[in-house]
KESE-160150 format. One record per residue (C-alpha): residue number from 1; residue in one letter; x, y, z. Coordinates in Angstrom, 3 decimals. Example, Ala and Ser with C-alpha at 12.3 -4.5 7.8 and 13.67 -1.06 7.14 Angstrom:
[1, 'A', [12.300, -4.500, 7.800]] [2, 'S', [13.670, -1.060, 7.140]] 
END
This chain:
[1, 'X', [-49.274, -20.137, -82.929]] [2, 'X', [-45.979, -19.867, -81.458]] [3, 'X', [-44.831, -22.705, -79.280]] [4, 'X', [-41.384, -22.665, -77.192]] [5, 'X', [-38.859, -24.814, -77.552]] [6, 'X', [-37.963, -25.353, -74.043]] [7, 'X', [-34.902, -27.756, -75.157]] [8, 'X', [-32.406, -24.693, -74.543]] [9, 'X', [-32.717, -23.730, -71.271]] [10, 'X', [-32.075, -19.921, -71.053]] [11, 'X', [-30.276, -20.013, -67.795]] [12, 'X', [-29.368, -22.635, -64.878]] [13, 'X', [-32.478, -20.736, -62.599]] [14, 'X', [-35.109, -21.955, -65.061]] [15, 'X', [-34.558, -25.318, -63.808]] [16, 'X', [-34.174, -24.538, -59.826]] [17, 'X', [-37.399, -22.654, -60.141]] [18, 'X', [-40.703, -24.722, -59.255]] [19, 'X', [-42.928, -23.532, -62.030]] [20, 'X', [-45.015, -26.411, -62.311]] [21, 'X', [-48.089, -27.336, -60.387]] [22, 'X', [-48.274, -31.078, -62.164]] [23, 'X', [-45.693, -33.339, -64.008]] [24, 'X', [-47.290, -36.968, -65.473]] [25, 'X', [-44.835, -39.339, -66.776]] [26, 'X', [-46.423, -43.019, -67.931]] [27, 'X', [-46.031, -45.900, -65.716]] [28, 'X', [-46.984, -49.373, -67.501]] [29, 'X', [-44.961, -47.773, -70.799]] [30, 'X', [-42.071, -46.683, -68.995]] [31, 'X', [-41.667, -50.348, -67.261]] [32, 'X', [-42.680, -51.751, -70.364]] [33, 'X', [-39.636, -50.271, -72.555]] [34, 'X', [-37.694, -51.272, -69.601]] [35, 'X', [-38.147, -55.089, -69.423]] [36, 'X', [-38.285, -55.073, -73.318]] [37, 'X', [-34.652, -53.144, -73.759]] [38, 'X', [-33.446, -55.712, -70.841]] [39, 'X', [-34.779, -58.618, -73.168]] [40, 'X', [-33.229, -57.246, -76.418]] [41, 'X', [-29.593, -56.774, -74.635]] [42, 'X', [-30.270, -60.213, -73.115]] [43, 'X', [-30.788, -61.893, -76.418]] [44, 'X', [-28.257, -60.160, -78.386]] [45, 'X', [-25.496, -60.510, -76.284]] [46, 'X', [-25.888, -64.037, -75.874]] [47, 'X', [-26.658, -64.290, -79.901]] [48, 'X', [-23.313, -62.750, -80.141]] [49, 'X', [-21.661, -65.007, -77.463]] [50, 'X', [-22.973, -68.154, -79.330]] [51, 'X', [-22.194, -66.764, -82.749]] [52, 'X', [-19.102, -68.461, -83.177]] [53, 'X', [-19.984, -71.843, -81.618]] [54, 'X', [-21.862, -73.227, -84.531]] [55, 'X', [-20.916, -75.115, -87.451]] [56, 'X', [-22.865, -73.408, -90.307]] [57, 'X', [-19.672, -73.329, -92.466]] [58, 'X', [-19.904, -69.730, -92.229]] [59, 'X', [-16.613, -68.110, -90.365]] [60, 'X', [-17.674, -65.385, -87.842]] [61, 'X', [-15.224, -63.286, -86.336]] [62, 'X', [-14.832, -61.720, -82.814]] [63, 'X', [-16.475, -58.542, -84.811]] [64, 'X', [-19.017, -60.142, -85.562]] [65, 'X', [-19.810, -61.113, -81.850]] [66, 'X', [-19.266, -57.144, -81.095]] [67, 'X', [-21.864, -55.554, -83.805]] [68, 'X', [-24.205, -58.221, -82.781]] [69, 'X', [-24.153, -57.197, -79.091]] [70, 'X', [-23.947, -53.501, -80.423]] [71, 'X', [-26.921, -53.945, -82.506]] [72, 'X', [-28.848, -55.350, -78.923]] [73, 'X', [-27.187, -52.153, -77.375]] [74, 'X', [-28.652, -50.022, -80.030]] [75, 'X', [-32.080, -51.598, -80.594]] [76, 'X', [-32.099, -50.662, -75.818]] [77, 'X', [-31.589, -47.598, -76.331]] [78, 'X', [-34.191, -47.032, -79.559]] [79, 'X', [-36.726, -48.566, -76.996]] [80, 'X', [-35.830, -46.770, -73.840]] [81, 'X', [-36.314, -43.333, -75.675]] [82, 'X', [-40.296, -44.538, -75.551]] [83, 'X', [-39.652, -43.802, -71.543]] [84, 'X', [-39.230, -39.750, -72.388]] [85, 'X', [-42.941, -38.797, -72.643]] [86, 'X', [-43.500, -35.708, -70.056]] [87, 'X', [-45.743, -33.673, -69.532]] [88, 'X', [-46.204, -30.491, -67.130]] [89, 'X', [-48.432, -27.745, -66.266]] [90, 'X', [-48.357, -24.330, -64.084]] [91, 'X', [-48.482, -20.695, -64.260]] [92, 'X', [-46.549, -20.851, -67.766]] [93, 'X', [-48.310, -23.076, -69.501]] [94, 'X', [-47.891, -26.458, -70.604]] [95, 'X', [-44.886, -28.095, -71.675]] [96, 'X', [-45.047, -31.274, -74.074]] [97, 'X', [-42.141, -34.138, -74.242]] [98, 'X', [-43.039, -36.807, -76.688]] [99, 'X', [-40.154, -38.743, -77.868]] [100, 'X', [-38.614, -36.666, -79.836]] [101, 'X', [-39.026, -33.232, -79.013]] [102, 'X', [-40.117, -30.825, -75.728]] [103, 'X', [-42.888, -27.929, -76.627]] [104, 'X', [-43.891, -25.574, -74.402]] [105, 'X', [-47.511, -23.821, -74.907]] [106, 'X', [-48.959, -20.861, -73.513]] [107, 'X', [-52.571, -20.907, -71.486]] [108, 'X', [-53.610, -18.317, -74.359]] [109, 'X', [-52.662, -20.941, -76.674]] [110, 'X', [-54.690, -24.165, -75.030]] [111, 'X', [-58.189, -25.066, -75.935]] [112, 'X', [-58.637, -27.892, -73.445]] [113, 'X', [-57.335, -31.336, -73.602]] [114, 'X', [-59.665, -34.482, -74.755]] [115, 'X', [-59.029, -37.646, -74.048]] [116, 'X', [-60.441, -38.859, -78.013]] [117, 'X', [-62.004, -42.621, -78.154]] [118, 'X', [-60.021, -45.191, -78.805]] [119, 'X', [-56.988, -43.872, -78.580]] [120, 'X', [-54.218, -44.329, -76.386]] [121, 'X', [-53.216, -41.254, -75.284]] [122, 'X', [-54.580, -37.979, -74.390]] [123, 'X', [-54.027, -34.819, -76.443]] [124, 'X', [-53.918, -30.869, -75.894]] [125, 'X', [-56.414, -29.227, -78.014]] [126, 'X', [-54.749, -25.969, -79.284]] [127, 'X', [-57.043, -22.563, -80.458]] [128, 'X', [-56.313, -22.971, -84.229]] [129, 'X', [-58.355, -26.409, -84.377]] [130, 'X', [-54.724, -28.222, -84.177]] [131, 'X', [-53.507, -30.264, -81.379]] [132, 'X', [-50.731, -32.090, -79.972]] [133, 'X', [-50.517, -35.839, -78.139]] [134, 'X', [-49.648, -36.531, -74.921]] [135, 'X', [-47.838, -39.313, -74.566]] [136, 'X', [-47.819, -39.457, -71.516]] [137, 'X', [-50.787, -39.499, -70.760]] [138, 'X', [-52.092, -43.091, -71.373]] [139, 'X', [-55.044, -44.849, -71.664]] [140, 'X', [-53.324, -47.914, -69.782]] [141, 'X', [-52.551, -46.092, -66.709]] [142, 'X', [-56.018, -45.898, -66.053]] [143, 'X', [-57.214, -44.225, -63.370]] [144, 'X', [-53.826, -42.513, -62.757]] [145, 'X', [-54.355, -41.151, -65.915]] [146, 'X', [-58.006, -39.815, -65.326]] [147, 'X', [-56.618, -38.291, -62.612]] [148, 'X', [-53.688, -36.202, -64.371]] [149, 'X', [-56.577, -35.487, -67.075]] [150, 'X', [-58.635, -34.186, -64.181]] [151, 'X', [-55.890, -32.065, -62.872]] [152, 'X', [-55.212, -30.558, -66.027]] [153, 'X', [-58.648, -29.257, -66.740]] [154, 'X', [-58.442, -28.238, -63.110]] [155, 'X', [-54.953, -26.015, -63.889]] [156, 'X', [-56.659, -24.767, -67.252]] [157, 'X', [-59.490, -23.519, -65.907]] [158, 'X', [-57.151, -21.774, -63.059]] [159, 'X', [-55.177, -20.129, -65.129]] [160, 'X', [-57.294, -18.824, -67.836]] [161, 'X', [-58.722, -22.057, -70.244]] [162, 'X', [-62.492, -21.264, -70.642]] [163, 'X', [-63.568, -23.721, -73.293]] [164, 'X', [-63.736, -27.123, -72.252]] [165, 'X', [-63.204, -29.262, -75.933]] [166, 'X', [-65.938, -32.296, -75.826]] [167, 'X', [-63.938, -35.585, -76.860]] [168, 'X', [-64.548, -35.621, -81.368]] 
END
């Protein structure tokens, strides 16, 4: 089954062009990575202030104070990409962004979407028995994310899903 990768946008109209009835992003995750990537900059600059204040009889350098705050810097970032997780529907289709990665799937294509037990997110069921998460759609969001669940089903069976997959 083909799937799109809608990474390279074919022109600058694609983006101006309001093709999507519904766009979910996660809300506790997103402020989640947030505080988290503020805590790790927090801590590693000042672990890289403090570096050279102790007496451990090892000599650090003023390097050493910049890869430590580097490594906090890195480590933010690492963490903030958990804040990518998109996903939208409309006339096209449905378009995917985990973390890595933005797929973009046909109605022809799309089985339903399930929301599986205990799991945290929700996934889109695909016509060769496969499927592929949703990130962000989240159990944690609650009923925000019954609602974007609801609206989905409510897109699919508008343009063209007829089988509704039960949860497995």
């Amino acid at each position: 089954m083909p799937a799109i990768d809608v990474s390279k946008r074919d022109s600058p109209a694609d983006e101006a062009d309001p093709v999507w009835d519904l766009e979910v992003r996660p809300r506790r995750a997103v402020l989640t990575a947030r505080i988290v990537a503020v805590k790790l900059i927090i801590v590693f600059g000042i672990g890289g202030i403090w570096l050279r204040s102790g007496s451990t009889g090892v000599t650090f350098r003023v390097i050493d104070q910049v890869a430590m705050v580097s490594i906090g810097l890195l480590l933010a970032a690492g963490v903030l990409m958990l804040t990518r997780p998109r996903v939208r529907a409309g006339k096209r289709g449905v378009s995917v962004r985990n973390v890595l990665g933005d797929n973009e799937f046909g109605w022809e294509h799309i089985r339903g979407v399930s929301f599986p037990d205990r799991k945290s997110w929700a996934r889109l069921e695909l016509v060769n028995d496969d499927y592929v998460p949703m990130l962000a759609i989240r159990s944690n969001d609650g009923e925000r994310a019954a609602r974007a669940m609801d609206r989905l089903r409510e897109l699919g069976r508008e343009y063209g899903v007829t089988e509704e997959h039960p949860n497995p």
